[in-house]
C-alpha positions in Angstrom: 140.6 95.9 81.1 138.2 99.2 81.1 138.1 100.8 77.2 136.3 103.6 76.1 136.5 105.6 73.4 136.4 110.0 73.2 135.0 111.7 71.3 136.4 114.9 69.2 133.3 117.1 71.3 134.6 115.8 74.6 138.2 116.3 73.9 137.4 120.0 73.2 135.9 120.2 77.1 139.2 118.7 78.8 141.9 121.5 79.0 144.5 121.2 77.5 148.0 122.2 78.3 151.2 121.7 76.9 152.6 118.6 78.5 153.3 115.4 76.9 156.0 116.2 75.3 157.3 114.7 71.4 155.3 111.8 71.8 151.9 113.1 72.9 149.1 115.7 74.3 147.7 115.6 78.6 144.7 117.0 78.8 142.9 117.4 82.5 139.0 117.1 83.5 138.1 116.8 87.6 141.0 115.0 89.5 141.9 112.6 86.3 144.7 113.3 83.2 144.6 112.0 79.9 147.3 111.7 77.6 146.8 111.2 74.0 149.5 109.9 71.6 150.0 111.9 68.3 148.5 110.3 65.2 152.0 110.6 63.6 153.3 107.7 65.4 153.3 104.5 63.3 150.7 101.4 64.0 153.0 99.3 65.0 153.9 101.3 68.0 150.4 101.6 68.7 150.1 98.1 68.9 153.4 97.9 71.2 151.9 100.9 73.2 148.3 99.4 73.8 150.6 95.8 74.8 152.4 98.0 77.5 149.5 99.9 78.7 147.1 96.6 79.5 150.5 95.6 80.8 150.6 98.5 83.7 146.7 98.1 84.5 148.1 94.7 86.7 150.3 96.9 88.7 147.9 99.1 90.9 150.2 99.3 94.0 152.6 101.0 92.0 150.1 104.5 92.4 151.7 106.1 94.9 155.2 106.0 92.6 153.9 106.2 89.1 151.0 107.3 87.0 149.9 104.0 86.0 147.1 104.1 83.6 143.8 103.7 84.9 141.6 103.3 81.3 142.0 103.2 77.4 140.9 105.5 75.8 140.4 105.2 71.6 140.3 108.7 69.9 140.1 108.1 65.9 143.2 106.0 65.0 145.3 107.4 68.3 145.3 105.9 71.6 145.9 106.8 74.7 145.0 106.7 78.9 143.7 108.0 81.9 145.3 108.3 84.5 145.2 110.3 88.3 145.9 113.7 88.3 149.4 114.2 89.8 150.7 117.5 91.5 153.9 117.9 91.8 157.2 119.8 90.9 159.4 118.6 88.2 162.9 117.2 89.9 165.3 119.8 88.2 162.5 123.1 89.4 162.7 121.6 93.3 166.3 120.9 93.1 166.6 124.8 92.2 164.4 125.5 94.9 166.3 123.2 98.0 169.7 123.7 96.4 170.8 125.7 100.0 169.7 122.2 101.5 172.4 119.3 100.3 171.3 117.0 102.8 167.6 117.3 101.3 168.5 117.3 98.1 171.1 114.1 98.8 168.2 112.2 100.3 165.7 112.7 97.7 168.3 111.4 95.2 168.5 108.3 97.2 164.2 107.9 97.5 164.0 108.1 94.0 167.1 105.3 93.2 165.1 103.0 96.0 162.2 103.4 93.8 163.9 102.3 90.8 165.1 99.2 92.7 161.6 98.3 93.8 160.6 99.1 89.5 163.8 96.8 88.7 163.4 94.2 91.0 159.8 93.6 92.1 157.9 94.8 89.3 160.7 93.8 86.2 160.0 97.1 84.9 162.6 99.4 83.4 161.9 103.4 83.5 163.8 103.9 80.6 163.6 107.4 80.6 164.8 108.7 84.2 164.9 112.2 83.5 164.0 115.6 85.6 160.6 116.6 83.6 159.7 112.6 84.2 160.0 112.7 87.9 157.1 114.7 89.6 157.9 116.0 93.8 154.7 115.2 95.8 154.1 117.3 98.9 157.7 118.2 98.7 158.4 114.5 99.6 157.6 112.1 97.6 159.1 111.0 94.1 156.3 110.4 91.3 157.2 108.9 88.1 155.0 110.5 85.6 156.0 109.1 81.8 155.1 105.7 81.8 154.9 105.5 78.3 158.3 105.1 78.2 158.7 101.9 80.9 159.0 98.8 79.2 159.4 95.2 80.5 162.8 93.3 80.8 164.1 90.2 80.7 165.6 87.6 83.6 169.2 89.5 83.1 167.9 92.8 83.8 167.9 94.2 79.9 165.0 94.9 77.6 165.7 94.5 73.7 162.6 96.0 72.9 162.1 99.4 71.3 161.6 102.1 73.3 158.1 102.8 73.0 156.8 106.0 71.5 160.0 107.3 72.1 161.8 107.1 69.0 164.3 104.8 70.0 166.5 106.9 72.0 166.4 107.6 75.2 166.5 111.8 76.1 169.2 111.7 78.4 171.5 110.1 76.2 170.3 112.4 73.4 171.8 115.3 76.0 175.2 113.7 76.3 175.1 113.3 72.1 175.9 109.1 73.0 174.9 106.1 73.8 172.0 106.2 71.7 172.7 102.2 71.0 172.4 101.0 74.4 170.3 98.6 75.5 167.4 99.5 77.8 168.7 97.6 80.8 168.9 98.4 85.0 172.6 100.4 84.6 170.6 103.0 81.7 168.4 103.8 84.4 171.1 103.9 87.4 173.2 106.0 85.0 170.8 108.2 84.2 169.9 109.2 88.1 173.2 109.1 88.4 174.2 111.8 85.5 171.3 114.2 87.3 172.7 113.5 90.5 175.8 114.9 89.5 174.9 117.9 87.2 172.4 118.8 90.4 175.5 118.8 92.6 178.4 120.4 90.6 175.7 123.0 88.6 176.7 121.8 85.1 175.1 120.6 82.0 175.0 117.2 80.9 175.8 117.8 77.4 178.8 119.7 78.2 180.3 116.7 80.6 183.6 115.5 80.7 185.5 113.0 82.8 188.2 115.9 83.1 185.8 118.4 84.6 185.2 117.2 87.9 188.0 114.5 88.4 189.6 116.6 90.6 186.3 117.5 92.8 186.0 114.0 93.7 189.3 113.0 93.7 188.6 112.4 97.6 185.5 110.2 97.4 187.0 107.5 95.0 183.6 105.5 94.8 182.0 108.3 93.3 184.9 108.9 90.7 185.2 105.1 89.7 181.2 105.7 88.8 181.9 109.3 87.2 184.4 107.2 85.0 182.2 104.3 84.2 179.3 106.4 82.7 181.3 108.4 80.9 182.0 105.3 78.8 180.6 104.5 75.2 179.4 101.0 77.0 178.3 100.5 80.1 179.1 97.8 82.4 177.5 97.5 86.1 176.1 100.4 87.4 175.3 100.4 91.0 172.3 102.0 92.9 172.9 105.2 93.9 171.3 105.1 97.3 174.0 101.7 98.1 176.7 104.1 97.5 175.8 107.4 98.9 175.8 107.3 102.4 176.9 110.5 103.2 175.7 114.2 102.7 178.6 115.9 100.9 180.5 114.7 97.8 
């Protein structure tokens, strides 16, 4: 596995910007990004982190899906990783700008729940936090998970029972809905959670405000998508299918 260390001079000559979000800082030098986690998070994670980094290095062919760390980088007592330099649109900014286009919007949807298939079933990885600002729009075409940090590995039954690393053991979509902050990582947290976007994108309405009353009359006449409307809205989840294998069509 490739290690290096930075130093505090070299740090200073990457620019910084303000992604990363709670649990870190991205800086960018040339065509590469490198996120550093925050000293306030505990050794322990570190060690979990560093575990689930050397992991990812073993799963090249995932590039063109995910920013899989390319190199570990030591700064003081943090950690963190390169990684390629990703250019894309956050999923919630280009469903804003194709919202006149349901069938594009629909079909990206889908591509992004095949990807999670391929992450659940050929790779035993679980996203773990499937969320708008995680999910990058390539060339206006292609789906790019971009927080790694928070995928985590699971077991033969499709759940994880680790923490959620660097991620204070809750996941930000259910944070947003105020619930579910006790579930365990598993293959239906991730369904659900395209699946909660999915519908907020179509209906225009925010997540923390949902209830199974406010659209149970909108899709009264597709009685698929209601029976999976009513299962996430439950304090436990049961089985959670894929959204692509149940959308077929263009309109709700």
């Amino acid at each position: 596995m490739m290690y290096c260390e930075i130093t505090k001079q070299e740090l200073k000559s990457f620019y910084k910007t303000d992604l990363g979000g709670a649990d870190g800082t991205i800086y960018f030098h040339d065509m590469e990004a490198l996120k550093i986690f925050h000293a306030r998070l505990s050794m322990l994670e570190l060690q979990e982190k560093k575990r689930m980094i050397e992991y990812l290095f073993g799963f090249q062919e995932l590039e063109p899906f995910s920013s899989i760390p390319k190199k570990l980088v030591s700064f003081k007592r943090r950690i963190g990783y390169w990684m390629n330099l990703i250019v894309g649109i956050p999923l919630d900014i280009w469903v804003r700008q194709n919202k006149h286009d349901t069938r594009k919007v629909i079909d990206m949807y889908k591509k992004i729940s095949e990807r999670l298939k391929l992450f659940h079933e050929k790779y035993g990885i679980l996203v773990n936090d499937c969320y708008y600002s995680n999910i990058l729009i390539v060339d206006d075409s292609e789906p790019v998970f971009v927080d790694v940090d928070s995928f985590v590995m699971m077991d033969m039954e499709g759940l994880s029972n680790s923490r959620i690393l660097f991620d204070y053991s809750r996941n930000m979509m259910w944070n947003r809905m105020n619930q579910f902050t006790y579930l365990k990582r598993s293959i239906h947290a991730d369904n659900a959670s395209l699946w909660l976007m999915y519908f907020e994108s179509m209906f225009g309405i925010k997540i923390r405000f949902w209830n199974i009353r406010n659209l149970s009359s909108q899709l009264s006449r597709n009685l698929d998508l209601f029976d999976i409307y009513a299962q996430i809205s439950k304090p436990k989840l049961e089985a959670v299918p894929y959204l692509h294998e149940v959308v077929k069509q263009y309109t709700l």
